[in-house]
C-alpha positions in Angstrom: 104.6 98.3 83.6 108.3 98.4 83.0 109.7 100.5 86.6 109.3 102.3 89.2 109.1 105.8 87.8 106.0 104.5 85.2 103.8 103.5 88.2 100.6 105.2 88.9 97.9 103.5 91.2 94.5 103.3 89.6 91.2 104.9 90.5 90.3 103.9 94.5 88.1 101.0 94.1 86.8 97.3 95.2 86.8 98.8 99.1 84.6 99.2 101.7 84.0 99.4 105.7 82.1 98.1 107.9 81.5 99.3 111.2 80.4 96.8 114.4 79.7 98.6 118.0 83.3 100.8 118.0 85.6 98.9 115.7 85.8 99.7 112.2 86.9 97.1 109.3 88.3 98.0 106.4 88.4 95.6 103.2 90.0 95.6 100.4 89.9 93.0 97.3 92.2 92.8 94.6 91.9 89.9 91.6 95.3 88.6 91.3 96.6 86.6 88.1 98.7 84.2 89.9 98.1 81.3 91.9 96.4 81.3 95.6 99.9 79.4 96.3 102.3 82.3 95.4 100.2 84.5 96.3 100.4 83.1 99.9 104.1 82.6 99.4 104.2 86.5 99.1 101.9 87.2 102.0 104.1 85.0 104.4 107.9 85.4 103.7 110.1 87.7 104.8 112.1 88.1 101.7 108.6 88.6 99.9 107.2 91.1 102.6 110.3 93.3 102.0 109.2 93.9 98.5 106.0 95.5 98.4 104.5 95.3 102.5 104.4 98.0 104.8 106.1 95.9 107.6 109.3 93.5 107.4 108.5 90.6 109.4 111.7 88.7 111.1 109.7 85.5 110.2 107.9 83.2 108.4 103.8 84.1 108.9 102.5 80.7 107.1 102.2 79.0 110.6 99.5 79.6 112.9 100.9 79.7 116.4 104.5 81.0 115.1 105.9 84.4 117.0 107.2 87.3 114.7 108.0 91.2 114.9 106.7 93.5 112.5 108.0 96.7 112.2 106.6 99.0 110.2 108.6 100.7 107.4 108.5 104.3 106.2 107.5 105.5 109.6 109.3 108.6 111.4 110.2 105.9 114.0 110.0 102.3 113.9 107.2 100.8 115.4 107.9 96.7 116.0 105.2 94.8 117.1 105.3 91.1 118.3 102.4 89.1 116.8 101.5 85.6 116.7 99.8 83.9 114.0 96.4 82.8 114.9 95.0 81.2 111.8 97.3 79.8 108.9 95.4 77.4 106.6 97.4 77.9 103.8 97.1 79.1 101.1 93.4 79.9 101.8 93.3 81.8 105.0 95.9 83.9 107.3 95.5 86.1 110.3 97.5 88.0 112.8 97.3 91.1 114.7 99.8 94.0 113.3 100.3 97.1 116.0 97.2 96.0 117.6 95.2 95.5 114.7 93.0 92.5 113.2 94.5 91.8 110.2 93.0 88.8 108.1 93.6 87.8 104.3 91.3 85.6 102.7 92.5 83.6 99.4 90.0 82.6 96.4 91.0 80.2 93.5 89.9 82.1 90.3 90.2 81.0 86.8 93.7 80.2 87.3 94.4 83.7 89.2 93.4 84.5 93.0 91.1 86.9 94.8 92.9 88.4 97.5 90.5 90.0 100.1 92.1 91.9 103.3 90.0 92.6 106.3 92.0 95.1 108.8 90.8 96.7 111.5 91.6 100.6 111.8 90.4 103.3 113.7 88.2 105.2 111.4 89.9 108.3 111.2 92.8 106.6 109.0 90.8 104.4 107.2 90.9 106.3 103.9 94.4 106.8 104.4 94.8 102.9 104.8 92.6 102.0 102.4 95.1 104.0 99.7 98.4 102.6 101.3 97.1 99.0 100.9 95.7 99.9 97.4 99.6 100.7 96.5 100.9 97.8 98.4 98.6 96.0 96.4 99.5 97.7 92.9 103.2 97.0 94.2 102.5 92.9 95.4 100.7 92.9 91.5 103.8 93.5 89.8 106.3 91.3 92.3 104.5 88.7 91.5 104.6 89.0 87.7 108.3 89.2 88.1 108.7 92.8 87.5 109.7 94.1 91.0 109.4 97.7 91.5 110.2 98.1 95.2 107.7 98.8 97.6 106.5 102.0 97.8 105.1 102.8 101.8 105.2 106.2 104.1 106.5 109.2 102.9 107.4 107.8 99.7 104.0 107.2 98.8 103.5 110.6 98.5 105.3 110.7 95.5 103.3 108.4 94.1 99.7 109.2 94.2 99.1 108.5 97.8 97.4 111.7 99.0 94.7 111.2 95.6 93.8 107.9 96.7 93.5 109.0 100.1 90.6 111.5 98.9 89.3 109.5 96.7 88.6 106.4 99.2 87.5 109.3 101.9 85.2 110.5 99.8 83.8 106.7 98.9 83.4 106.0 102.3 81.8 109.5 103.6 84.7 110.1 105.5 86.9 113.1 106.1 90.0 113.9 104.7 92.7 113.5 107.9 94.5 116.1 107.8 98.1 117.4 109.3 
């Protein structure tokens, strides 16, 4: 993909949920071409978050026990949450809690590439639409890493870009209802 304006996020796939007691989990897997190492570099700094995740972070997340805020981008309203790494075995495993949620990414070696696999906890009546903002994010981290930024694509301005399609399409994968508003 050469910019911006040429992207279009693929057909929703490689999801699913599971559901324990009241909480819901949501996870994603994406097959990465580059190493588990930059691929962790991208998951952790700031200057790497600010091009493709949904949340700046006003620090490094590679070290369990570290502090940071996350604010969520492309909100109506900035939301900052303070979260502290709880696991950081890099470049293998990270977790943290964003805005009250579990967030955990697992990394795999793979024939030179990496399989990225994110386990978030969400309320289930935005899981599709999670599922298809992490999809893009995803789509968006792709390209970063093969040193063809586009800029990261997250709230309103996913709209634009296939957002509300993916939305159905993982609603309708997971025999959920469309959220609507």
């Amino acid at each position: 993909m050469a910019n911006r304006e040429q992207y279009a996020p693929g057909p929703a796939s490689d999801a699913q949920i599971r559901k324990d007691g009241e909480n819901w989990t949501l996870i994603l897997v994406r097959e990465l071409r580059h190493s588990p190492e930059k691929v962790w570099r991208a998951l952790t700094t700031p200057a790497d978050l600010r091009e493709w995740a949904p949340f700046d972070a006003d620090g490094n997340l590679g070290t369990a026990g570290a502090t940071v805020n996350l604010t969520t981008v492309g909100a109506p309203t900035p939301q900052v949450s303070e979260t502290t790494v709880t696991r950081a075995d890099a470049p293998k495993l990270l977790e943290y809690q964003w805005g009250g949620a579990d967030i955990r990414w697992e990394l795999e070696s793979l024939h030179g590439g990496t399989r990225l696999t994110l386990w978030h906890n969400i309320d289930r009546r935005f899981i599709s639409m999670g599922a298809a903002g992490w999809h893009i994010c995803f789509d968006v981290l792709d390209e970063l890493l093969g040193g063809a930024p586009i800029g990261r694509i997250v709230g309103g301005e996913a709209m634009k870009f296939g957002w509300p399609q993916l939305n159905k399409e993982y609603a309708k994968q997971f025999g959920v209802e469309t959220p609507s508003w």
